[in-house]
Rosetta silent file (secondary structure, phi, psi, omega in degrees, C-alpha in Angstrom):
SEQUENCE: XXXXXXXXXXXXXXXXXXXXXXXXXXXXXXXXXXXXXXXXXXXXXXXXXXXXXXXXXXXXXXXXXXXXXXXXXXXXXXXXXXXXXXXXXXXXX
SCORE:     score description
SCORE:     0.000 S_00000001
   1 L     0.000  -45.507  167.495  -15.730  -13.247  -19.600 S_00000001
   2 L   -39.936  -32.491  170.461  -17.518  -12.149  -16.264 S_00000001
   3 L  -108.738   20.074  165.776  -18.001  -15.780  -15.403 S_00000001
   4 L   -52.346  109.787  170.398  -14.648  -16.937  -16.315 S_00000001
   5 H   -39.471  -43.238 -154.872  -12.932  -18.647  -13.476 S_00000001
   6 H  -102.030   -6.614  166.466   -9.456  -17.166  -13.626 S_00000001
   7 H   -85.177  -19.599 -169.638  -11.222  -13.612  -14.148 S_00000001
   8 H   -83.318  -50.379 -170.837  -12.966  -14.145  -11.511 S_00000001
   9 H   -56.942  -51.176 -174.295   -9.469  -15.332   -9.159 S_00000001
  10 H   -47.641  -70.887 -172.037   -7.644  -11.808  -10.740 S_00000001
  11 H   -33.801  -53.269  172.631  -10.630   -9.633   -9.388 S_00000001
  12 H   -43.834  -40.100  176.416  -10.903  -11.387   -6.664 S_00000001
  13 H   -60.409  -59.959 -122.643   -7.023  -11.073   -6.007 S_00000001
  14 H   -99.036  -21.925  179.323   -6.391   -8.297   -7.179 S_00000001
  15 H   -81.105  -37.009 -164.544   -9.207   -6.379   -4.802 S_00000001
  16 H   -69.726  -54.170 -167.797   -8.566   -8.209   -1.773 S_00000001
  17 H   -47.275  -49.868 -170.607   -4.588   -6.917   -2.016 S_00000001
  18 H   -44.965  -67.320 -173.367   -5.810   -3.400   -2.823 S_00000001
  19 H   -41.582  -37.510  179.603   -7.738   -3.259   -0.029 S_00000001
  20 H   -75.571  -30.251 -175.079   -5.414   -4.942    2.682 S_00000001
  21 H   -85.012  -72.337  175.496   -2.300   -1.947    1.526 S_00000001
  22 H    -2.446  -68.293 -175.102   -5.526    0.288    1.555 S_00000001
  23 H   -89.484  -17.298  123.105   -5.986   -0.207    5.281 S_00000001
  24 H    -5.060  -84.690  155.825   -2.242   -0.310    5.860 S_00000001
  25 H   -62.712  -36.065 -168.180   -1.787    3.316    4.849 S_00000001
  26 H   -53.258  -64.129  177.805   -5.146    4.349    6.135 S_00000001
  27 H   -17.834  -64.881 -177.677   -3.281    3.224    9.716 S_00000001
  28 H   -55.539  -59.971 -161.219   -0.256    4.748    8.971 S_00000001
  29 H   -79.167  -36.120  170.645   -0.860    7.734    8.274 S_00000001
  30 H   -28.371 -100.481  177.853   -4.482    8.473   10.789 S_00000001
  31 H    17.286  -74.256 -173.338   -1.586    7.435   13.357 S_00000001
  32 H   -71.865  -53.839  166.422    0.360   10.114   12.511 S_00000001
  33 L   -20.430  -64.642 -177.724   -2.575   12.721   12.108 S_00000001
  34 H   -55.608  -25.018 -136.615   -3.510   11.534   15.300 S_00000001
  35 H  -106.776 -124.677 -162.739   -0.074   11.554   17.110 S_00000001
  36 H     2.164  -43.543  163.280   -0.134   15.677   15.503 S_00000001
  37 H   -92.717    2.614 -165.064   -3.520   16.253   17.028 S_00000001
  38 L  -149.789    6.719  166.393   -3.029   14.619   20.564 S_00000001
  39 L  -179.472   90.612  178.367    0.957   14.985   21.211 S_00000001
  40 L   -77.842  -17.044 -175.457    2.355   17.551   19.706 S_00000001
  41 L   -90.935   -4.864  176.931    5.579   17.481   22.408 S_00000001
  42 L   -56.811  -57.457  172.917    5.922   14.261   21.242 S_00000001
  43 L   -80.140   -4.550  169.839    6.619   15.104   17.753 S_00000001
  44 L  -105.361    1.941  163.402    8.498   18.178   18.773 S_00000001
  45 L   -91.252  136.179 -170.977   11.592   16.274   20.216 S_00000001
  46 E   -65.523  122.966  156.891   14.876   17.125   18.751 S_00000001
  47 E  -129.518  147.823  163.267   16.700   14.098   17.638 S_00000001
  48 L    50.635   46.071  157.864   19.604   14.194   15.624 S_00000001
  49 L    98.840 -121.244 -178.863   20.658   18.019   16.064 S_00000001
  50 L  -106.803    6.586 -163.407   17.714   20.435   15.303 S_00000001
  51 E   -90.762  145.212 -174.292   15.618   17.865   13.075 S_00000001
  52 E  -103.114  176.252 -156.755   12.593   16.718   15.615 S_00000001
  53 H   -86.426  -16.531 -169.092   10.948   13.374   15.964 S_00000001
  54 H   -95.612  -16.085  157.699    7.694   14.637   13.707 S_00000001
  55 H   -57.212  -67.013 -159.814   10.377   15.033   10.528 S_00000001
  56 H   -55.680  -47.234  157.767   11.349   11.572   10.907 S_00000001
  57 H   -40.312  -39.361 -151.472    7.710   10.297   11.304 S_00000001
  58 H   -93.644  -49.017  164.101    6.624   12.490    8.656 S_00000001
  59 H   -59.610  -48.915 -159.248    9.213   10.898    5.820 S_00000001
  60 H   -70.228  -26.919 -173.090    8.872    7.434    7.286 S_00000001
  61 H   -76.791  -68.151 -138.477    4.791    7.844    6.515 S_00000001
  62 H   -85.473   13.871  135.788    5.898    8.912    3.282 S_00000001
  63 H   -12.089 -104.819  153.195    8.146    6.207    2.931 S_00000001
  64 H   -32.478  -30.874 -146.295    5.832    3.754    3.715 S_00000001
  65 H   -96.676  -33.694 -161.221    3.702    4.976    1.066 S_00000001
  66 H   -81.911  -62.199 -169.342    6.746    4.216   -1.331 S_00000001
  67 H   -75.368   -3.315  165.991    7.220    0.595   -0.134 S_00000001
  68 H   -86.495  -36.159  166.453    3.811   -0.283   -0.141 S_00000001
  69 H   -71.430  -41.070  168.876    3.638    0.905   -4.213 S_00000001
  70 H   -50.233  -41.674  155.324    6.783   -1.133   -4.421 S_00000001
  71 H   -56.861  -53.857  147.425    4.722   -4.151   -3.137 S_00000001
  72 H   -21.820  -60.532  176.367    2.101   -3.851   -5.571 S_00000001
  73 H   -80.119    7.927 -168.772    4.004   -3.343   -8.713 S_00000001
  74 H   -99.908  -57.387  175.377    5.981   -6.405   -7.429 S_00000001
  75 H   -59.788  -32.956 -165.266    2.611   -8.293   -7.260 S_00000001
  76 H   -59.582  -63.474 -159.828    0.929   -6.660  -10.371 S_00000001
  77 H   -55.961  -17.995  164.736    4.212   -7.750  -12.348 S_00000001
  78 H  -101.947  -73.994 -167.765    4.277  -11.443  -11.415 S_00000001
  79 H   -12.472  -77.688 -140.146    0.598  -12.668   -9.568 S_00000001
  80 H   -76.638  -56.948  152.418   -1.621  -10.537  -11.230 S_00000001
  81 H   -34.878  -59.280 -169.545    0.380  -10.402  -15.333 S_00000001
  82 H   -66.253  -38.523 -172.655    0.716  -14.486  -15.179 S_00000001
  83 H   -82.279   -6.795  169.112   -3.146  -14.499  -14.536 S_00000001
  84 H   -65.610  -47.428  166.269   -4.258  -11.989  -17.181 S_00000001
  85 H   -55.854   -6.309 -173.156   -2.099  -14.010  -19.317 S_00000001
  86 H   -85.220  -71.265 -162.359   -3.858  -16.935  -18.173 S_00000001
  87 H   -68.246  -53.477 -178.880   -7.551  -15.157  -18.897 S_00000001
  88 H   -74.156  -42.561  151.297   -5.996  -14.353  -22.514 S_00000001
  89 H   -32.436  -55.184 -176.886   -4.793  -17.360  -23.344 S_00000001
  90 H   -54.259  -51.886  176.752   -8.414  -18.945  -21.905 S_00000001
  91 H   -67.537  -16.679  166.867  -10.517  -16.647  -24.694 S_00000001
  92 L    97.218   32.227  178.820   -8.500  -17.502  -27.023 S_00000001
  93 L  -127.822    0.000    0.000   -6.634  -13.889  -27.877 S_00000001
């Protein structure tokens, strides 16, 4: 099964993706870490009444976090599901 071509494509695929969302959030959120350890008045301006600019930032990382798992299960459920079915079909189960 290890030297199966289309097991080979999923792994291949399916690692490559991880990794690229991987370093996505890694971005996002250092970014914000950072922008908390090196401009804190930054993230302390009031927008929109008494809520401050480090609320908004702070939902929008987690957000992000949401729409990036939304990308995934979008990918597992077609990409990544036609080629397992592909690899079961190939063995013959």
């Amino acid at each position: 099964m290890v030297r199966n071509p289309t097991f080979q494509t999923l792994v291949h695929e399916r690692t490559r993706f991880a990794w690229i969302l991987t370093g996505l959030m890694l971005a996002v959120y250092l970014g914000f870490i950072g922008l908390i350890a090196f401009d804190k008045a930054l993230l302390a301006t009031k927008v929109g009444g008494t809520a401050s600019l480090g609320l908004f930032l702070g939902v929008g990382v987690i957000l992000f976090a949401f729409l990036l798992t939304g990308i995934y299960v979008m990918r597992a459920n077609g990409r990544y599901d036609a080629l397992s079915a592909e690899l079961q079909r190939s063995l013959g189960r």
